[in-house]
C-alpha positions in Angstrom: 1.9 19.3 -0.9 3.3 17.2 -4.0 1.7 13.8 -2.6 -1.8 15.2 -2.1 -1.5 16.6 -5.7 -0.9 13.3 -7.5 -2.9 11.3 -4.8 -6.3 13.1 -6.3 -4.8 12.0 -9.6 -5.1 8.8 -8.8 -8.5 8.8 -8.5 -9.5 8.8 -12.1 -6.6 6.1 -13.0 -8.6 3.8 -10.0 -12.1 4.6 -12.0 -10.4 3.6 -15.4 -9.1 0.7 -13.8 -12.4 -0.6 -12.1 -14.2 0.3 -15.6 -11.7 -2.4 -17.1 -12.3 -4.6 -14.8 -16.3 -4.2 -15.5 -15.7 -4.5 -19.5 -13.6 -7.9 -19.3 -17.2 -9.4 -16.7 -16.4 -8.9 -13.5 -19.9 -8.8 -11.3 -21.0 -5.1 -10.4 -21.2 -6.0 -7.3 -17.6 -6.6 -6.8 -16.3 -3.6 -8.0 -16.6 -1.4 -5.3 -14.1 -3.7 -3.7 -12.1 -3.3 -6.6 -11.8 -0.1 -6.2 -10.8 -0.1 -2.6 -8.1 -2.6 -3.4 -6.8 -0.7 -6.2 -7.1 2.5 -3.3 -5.4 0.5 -0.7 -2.3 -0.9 -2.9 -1.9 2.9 -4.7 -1.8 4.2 -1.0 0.7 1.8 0.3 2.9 1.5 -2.4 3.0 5.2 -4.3 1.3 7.2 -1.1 3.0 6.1 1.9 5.3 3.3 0.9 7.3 4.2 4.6 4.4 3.7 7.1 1.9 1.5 6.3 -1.2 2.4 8.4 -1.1 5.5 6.6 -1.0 3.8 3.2 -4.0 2.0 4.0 -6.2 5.0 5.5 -5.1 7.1 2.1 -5.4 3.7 -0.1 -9.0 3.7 1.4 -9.9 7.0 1.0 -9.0 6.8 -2.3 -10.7 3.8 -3.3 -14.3 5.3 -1.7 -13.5 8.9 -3.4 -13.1 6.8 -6.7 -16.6 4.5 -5.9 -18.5 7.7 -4.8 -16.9 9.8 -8.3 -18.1 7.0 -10.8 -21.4 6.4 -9.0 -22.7 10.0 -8.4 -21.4 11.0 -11.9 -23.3 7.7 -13.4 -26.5 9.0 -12.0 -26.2 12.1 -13.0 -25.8 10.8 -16.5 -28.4 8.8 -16.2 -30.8 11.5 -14.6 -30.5 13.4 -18.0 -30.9 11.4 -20.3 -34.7 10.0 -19.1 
């Protein structure tokens, strides 16, 4: 139970992470990889350091959870303030 707790906390540190990345230039349209990358090496390394198909599948998840958080929230944003 422990692991999925701080794996949703890792979602937020990958969005930070990828917004860092988009402050110092890096194109937009490489950030979504970004934040797969950052997914996959937090799931093999923190998640699943033991079996690493499962690292990857979590690291993955992650990584789309954190793409899909930053752009629905971002269009929300936008949405109210047109």
């Amino acid at each position: 139970m422990l692991v999925e707790v701080y794996g949703v906390a890792i979602i937020p540190l990958i969005i930070g992470l990828v917004e860092l990345l988009k402050r110092f230039g890096l194109p937009k349209r490489v950030l979504p990889i970004a934040s797969l990358m950052f997914g996959v090496i937090a799931g093999v390394v923190y998640i699943h350091p033991m079996n690493v198909k499962a690292g990857i599948l979590v690291g993955l998840m992650l990584g789309l959870s954190a793409s899909g958080l930053y752009s629905s929230t971002k269009n929300t944003f936008e949405k109210n303030s047109n």
